[in-house]
N, C-alpha and C positions, 0 to 999 in steps of 0.2 A: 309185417312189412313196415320197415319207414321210410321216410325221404320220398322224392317225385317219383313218376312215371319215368320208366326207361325208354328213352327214343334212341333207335340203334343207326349211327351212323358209321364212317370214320373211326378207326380205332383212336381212342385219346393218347396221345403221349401223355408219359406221368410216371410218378410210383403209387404204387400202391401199399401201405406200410404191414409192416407184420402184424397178426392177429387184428388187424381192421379191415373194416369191409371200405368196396369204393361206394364215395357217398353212404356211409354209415346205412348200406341197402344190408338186410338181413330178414331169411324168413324162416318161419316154423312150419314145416312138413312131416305133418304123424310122427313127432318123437324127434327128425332129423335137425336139425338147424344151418341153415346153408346160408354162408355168406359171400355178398359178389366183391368178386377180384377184379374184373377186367370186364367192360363189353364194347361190343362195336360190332356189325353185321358180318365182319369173316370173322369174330371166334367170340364165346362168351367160356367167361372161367368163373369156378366160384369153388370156396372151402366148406368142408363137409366136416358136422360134428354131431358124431352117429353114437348115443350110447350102447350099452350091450342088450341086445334083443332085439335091434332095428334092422330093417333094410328095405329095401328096392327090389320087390319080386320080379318077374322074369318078363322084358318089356323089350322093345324095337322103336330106334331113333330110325326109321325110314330114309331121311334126308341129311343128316348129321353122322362126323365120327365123334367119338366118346372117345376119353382118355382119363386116366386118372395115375395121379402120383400120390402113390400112399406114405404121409407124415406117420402117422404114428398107428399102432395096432395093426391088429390084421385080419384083413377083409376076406371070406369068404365070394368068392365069385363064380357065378353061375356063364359060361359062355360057350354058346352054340353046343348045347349038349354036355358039354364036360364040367366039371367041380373044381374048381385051383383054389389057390391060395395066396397072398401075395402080403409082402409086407414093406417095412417100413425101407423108401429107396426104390421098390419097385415101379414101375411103369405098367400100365394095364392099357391096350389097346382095343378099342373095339369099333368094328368099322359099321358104317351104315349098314343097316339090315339085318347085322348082326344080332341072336335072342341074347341079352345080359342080364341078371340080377348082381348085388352085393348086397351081402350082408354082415353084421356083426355079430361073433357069435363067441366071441371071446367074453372077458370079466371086464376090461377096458372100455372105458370111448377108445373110437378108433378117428383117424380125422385124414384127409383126403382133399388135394387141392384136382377139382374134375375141372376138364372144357369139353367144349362142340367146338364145332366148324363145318356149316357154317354156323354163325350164332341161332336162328332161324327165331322161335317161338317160346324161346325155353325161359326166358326170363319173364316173361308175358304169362307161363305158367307159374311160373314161381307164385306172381301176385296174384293170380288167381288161386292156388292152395294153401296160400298161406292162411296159418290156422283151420283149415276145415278138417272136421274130427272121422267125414263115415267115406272109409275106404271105396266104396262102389261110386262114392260123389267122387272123389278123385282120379278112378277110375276113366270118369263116363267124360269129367275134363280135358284130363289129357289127353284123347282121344282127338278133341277138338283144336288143342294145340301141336297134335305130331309126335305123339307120344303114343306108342301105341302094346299096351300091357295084353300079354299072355293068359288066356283064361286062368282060372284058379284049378289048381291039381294037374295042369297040361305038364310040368317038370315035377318031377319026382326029387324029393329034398328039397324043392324050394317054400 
């Protein structure tokens, strides 16, 4: 992570420029690299750069919808039971409650501008995962910010 602490008020008016993060905010998540676009307490956005073997196993934003517009590759995606696919131009909807994974499973980075809404805790998680290596610590965190991960082997393929 760099730059300050995020205090989520007020959405800021602004741009935010291409391939930069706002406030040069950027974190490393087991392989992923996510950097923030946008926050303020009704939506937090941020750019996903996933190389080929990564993903986000099968997990529940409780209190958030998820969205993601996929740039570039193509994202395997895990949602409420079923296996899709989606690529570049698509939109992927996932509402609160909803079980989701993605993954990459292509030879590409794939790359994906995601949000919440509402913003809630998720950037707060960010800096908290950033750089931690043992998936069951990440695990046991998110939990604590509202993320809430799917036992291991509960989805079959994921």
């Amino acid at each position: 992570m760099t730059g300050e602490e995020i205090v989520l008020g007020p959405l800021p008016k602004g741009i935010t420029l291409a391939r930069e993060g706002m406030r040069k905010k950027v974190w490393n998540v087991l392989g992923h690299t996510y950097t923030m676009k946008s926050a303020g307490e009704s939506s937090f956005a941020f750019e996903t750069l996933d190389p080929p073997g990564t993903g986000v196993p099968p997990h529940v934003h409780p209190t958030q919808d998820e969205h993601i517009y996929v740039l570039d590759g193509v994202f395997t995606l895990y949602l409420d039971g079923e296996w899709e696919t989606a690529g570049p131009g698509d939109t992927v909807r996932m509402p609160k409650g909803l079980p989701h994974a993605y993954y990459n499973r292509g030879e590409a980075d794939t790359r994906g501008l995601f949000w919440v809404s509402p913003a809630g805790r998720l950037a707060e998680l960010f800096d908290k995962l950033h750089n931690l290596t043992d998936p069951a610590e990440v695990v046991r965190v998110s939990a604590l910010c509202d993320v809430e991960f799917l036992p291991p082997g509960s989805v079959e393929g994921a």
